[in-house]
N, C-alpha and C positions, 0 to 999 in steps of 0.2 A: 727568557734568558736574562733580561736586566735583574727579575725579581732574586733570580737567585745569585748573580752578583752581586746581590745588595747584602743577600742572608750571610752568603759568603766573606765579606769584607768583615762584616759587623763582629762573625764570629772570629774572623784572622784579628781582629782589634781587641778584643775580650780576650784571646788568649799567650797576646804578649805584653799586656799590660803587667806590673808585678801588683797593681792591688788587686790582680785575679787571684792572686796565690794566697789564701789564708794563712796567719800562723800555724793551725794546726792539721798542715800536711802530711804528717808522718804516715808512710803507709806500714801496718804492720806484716808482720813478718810471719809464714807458717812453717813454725818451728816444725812441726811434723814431717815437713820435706827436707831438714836439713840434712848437710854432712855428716857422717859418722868419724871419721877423718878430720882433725884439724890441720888446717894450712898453714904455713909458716908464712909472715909477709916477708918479702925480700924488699922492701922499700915503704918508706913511711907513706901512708896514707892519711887523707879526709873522710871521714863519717857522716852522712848528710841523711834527715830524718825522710825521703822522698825519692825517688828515681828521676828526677828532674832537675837540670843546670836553674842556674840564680840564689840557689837556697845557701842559707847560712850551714857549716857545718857544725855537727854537736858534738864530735868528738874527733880527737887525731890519733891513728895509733901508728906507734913507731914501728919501723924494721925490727924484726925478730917476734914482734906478737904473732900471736895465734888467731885465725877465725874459721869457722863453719859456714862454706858455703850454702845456700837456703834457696835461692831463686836466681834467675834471671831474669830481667825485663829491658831488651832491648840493648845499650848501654852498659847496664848497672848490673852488680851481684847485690843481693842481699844477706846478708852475713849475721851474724850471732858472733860475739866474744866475749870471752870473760875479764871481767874486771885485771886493773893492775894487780899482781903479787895475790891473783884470786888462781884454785888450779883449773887447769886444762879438762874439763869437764863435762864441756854444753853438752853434749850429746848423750848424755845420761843423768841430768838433772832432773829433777822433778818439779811438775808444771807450777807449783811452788815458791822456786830456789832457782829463776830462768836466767838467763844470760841475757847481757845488753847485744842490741841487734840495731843495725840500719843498714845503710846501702852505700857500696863503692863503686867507684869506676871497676867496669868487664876487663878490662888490659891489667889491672895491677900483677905485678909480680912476685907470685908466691909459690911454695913447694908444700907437697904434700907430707907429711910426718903422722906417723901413729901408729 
């Protein structure tokens, strides 16, 4: 029972440490599963390259963009969007020509459009 108290601590200490978190966390995204459907944001968001609190975020996008929802994990959607003043498109791009993607908070508020 100690022994695994001990394995137990050691690994709760490694995993709220932030030099456990590499810079390159980004988990990618299969596009494959995404929305065909773009969703309208109803409120600005944070873009964070990982499903995990702490991380710096890579991008904001305002109220009224567009994204494709992609996954869930827990928390997080992982989404696909198209660039600023790029068209509404992701879901018929070619593997190519792909949209930028990372991952938001599950609660953001957005409508569905398309």
């Amino acid at each position: 029972m100690t022994w695994l108290l001990v394995v137990f601590t050691a690994f709760a200490a490694a995993c709220v440490t932030s030099a456990h978190v590499p810079e390159a966390t980004a988990v990618p995204l299969v596009i494959v599963n995404c929305d065909t459907e773009a969703r309208q944001l109803d409120e600005t968001v944070a873009v964070y390259p990982a499903p995990q609190s702490g991380l710096a975020p890579i991008a904001k996008l305002e109220k009224g963009r567009f994204v494709y929802r992609c996954v869930q994990r827990g928390d997080w959607l992982g989404v696909m969007f198209p660039e600023t003043g790029e068209k509404v498109d992701c879901a018929e791009r070619p593997p190519e020509r792909p949209c930028s993607s990372g991952w938001i908070r599950r609660n953001t508020k957005m409508a569905i459009n398309g």
